[in-house]
DSSP file (Angstrom, degrees, kcal/mol; ACC not computed):
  #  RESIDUE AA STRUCTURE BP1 BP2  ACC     N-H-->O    O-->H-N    N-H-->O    O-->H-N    TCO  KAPPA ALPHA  PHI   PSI    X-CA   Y-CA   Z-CA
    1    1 A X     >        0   0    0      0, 0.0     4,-1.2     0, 0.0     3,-0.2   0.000 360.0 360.0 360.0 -39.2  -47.2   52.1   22.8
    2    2 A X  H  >  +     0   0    0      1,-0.2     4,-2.4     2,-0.2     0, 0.0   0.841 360.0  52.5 -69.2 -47.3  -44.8   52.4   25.5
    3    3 A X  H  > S+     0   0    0      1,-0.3     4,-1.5     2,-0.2    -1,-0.2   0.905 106.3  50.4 -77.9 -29.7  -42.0   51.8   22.6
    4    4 A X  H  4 S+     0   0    0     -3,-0.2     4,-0.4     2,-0.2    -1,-0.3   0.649 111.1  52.4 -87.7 -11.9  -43.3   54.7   20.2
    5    5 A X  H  X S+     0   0    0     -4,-1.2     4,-1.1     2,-0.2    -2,-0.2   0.862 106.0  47.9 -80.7 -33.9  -43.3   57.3   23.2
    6    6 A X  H  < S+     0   0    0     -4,-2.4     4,-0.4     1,-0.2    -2,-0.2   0.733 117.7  45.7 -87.3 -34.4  -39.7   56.8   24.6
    7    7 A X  T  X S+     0   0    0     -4,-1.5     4,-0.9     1,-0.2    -1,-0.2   0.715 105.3  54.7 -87.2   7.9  -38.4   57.1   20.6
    8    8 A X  H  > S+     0   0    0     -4,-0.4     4,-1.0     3,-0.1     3,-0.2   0.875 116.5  45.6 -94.2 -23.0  -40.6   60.1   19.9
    9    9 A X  H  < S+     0   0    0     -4,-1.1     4,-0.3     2,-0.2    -2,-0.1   0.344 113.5  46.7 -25.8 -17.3  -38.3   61.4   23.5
   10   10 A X  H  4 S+     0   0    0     -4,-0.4     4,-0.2     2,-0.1    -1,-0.2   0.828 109.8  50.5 -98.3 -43.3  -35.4   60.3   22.2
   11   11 A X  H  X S+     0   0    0     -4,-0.9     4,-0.6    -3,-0.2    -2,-0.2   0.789 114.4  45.0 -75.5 -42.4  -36.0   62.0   18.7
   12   12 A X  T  < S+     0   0    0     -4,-1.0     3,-0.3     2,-0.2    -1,-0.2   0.814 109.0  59.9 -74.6 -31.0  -36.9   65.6   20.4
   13   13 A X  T  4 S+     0   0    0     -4,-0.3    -1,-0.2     1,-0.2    -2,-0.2   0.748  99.3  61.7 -51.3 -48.9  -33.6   64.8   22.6
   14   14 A X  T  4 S+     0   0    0     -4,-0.2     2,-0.2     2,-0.1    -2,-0.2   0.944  80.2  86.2 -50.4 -54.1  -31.5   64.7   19.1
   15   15 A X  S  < S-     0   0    0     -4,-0.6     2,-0.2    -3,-0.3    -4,-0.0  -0.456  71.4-160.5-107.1 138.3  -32.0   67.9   18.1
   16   16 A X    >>  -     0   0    0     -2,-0.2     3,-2.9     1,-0.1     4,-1.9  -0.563  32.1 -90.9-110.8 154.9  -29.4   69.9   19.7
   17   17 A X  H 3> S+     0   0    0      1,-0.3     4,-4.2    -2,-0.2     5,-0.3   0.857 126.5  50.5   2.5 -61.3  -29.2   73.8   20.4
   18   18 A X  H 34 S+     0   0    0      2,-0.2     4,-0.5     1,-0.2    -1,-0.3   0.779 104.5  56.4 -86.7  -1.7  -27.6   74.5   17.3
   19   19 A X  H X>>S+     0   0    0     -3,-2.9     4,-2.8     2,-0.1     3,-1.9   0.894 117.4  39.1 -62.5 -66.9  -30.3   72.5   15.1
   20   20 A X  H 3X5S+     0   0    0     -4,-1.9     4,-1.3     1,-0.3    -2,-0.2   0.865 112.6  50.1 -60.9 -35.4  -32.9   74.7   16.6
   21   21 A X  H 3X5S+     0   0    0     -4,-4.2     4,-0.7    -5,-0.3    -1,-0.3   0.747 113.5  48.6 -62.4 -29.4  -31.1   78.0   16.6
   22   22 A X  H <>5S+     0   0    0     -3,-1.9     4,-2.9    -4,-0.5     3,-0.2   0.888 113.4  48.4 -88.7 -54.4  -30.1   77.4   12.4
   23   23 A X  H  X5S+     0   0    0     -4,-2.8     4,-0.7     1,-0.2     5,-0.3   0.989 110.2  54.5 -64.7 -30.5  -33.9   76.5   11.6
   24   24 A X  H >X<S+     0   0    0     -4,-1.3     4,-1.5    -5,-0.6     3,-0.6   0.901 112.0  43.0 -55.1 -39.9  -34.7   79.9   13.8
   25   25 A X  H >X S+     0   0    0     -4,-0.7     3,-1.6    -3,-0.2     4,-0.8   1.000 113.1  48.6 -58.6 -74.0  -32.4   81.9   11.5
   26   26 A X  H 3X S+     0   0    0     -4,-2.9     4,-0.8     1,-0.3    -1,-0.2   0.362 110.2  51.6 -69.1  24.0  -33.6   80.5    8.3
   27   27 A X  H << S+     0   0    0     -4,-0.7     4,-0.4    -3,-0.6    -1,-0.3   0.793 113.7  48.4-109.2 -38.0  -37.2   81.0    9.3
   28   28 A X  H <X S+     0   0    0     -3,-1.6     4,-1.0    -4,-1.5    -2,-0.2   0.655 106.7  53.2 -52.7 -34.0  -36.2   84.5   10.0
   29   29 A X  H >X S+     0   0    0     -4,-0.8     3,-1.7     1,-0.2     4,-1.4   0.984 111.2  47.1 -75.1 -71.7  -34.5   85.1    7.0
   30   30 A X  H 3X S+     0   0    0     -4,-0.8     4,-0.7     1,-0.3    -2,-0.2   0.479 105.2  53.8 -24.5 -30.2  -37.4   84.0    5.1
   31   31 A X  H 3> S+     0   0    0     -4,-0.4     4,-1.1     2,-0.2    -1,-0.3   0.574 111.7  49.8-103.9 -20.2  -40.0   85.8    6.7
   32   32 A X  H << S+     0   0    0     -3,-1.7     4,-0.4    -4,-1.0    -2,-0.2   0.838 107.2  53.1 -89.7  -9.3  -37.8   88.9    6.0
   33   33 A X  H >X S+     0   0    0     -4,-1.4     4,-1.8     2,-0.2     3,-1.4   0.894 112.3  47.1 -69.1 -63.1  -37.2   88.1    2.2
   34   34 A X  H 3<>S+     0   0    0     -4,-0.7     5,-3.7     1,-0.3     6,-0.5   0.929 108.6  50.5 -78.7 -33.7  -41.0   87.8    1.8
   35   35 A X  T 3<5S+     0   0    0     -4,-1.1     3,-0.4     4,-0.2    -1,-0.3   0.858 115.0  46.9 -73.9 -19.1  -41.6   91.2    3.8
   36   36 A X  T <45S+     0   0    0     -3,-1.4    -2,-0.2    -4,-0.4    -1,-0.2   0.992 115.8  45.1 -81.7 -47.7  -38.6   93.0    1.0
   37   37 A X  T  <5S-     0   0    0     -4,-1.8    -1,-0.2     1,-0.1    -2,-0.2   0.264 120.8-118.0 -79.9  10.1  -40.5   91.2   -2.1
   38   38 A X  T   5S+     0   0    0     -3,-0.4    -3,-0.2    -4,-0.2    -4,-0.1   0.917  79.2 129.8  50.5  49.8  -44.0   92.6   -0.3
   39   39 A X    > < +     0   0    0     -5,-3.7     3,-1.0    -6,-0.3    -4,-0.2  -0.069  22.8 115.7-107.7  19.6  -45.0   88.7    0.1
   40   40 A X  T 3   +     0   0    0     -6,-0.5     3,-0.4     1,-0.2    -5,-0.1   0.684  66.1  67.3 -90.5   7.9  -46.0   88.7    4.1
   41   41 A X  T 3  S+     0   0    0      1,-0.1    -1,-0.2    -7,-0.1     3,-0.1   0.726 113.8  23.8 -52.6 -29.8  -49.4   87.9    3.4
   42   42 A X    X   +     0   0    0     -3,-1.0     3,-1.6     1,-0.2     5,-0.3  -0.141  63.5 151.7-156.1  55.0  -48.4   84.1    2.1
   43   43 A X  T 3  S+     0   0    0     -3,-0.4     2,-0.6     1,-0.3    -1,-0.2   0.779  78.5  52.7 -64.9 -59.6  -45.3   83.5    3.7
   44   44 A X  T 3  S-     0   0    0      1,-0.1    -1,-0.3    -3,-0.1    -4,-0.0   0.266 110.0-130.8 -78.2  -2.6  -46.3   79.8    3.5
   45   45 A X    X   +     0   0    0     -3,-1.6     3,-1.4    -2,-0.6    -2,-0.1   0.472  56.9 147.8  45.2  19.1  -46.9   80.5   -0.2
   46   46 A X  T 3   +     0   0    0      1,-0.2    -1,-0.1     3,-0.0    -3,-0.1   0.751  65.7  57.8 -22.8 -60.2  -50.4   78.9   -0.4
   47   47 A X  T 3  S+     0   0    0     -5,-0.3     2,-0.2     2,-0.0    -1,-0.2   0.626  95.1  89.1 -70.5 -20.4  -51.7   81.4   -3.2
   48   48 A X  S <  S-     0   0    0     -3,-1.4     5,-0.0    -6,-0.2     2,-0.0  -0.613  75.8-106.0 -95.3 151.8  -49.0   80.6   -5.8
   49   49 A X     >  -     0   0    0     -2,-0.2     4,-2.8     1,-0.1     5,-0.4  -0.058  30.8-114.8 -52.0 147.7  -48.3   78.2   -8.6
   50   50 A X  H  > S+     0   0    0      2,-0.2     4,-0.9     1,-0.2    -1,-0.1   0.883 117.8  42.2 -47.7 -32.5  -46.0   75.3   -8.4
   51   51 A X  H >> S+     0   0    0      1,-0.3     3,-1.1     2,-0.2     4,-0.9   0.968 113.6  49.7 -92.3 -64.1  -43.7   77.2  -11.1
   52   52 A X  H 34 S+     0   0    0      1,-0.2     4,-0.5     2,-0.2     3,-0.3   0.707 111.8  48.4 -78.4   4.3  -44.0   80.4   -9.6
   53   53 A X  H 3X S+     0   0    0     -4,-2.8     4,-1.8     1,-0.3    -1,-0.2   0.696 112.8  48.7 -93.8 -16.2  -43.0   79.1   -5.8
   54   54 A X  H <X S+     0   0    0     -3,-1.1     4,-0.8    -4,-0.9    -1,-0.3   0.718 107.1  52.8 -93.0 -15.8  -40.2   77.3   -7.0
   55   55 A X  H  X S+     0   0    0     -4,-0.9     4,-1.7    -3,-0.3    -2,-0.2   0.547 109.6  49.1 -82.7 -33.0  -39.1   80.4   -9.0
   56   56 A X  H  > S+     0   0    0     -4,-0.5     4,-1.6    -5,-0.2    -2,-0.2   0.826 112.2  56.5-116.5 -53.1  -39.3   82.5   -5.5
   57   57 A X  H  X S+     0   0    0     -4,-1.8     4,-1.1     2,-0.2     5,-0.4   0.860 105.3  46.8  17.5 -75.3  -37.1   79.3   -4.1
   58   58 A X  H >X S+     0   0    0     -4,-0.8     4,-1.6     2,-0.2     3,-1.0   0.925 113.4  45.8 -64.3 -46.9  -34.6   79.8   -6.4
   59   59 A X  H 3X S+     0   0    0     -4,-1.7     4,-1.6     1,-0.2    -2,-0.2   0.785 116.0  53.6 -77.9 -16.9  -34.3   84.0   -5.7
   60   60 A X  H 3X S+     0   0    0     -4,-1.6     4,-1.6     2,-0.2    -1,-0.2   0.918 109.4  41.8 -53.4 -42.8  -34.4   83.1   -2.0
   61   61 A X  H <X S+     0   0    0     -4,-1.1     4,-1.0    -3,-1.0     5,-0.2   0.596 115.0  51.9-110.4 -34.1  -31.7   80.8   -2.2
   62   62 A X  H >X S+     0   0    0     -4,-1.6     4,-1.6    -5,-0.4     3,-1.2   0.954 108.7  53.2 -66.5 -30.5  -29.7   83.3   -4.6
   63   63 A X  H 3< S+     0   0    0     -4,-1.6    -2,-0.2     1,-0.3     5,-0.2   0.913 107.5  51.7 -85.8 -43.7  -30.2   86.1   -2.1
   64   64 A X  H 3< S+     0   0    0     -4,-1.6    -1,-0.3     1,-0.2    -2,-0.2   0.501 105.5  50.4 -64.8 -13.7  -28.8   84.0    0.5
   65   65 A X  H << S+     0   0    0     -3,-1.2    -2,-0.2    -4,-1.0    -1,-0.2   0.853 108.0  59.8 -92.2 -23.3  -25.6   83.1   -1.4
   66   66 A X  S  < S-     0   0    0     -4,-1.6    -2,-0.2    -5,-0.2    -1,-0.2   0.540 113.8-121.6 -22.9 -29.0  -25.4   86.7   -1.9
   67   67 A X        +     0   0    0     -4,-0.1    -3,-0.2     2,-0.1    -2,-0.1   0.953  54.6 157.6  51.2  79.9  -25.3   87.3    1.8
   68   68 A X  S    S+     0   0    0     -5,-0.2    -4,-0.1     2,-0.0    -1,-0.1   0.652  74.0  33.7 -38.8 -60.6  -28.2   89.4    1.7
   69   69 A X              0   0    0      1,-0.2    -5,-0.1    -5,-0.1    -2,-0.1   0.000 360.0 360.0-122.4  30.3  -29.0   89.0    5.1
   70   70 A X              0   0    0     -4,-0.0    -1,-0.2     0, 0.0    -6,-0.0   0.361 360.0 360.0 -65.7 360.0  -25.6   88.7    6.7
């Protein structure tokens, strides 16, 4: 027990500033993409189909090479 508590320390210890600051962004980014496509009810995408969430994926991930949200 001892041994699964000092690596789950160890693991939280890894993830450095800039890990946590880049998932902060894109989480941000995301939650403002859903508010432009009038999606902030189900930002977690719950209500949609496998095909359409992966479709909504794809225009995320377009918007972003776009620099959308630069």
């Amino acid at each position: 027990m001892v041994d699964l508590l000092a690596a789950e320390g160890q693991r939280a210890e890894g993830v450095g500033k800039g890990t946590t600051d880049k998932e902060k962004r894109a989480w941000k980014r995301w939650c403002e993409y859903c508010s432009i496509i009038q999606n902030d009810y189900d930002i977690y995408l719950q209500d949609l189909s496998p095909e359409f969430r992966t479709r909504l994926f794809v225009a995320f991930a377009a918007a972003l090479r776009r620099r959308h949200f630069s």
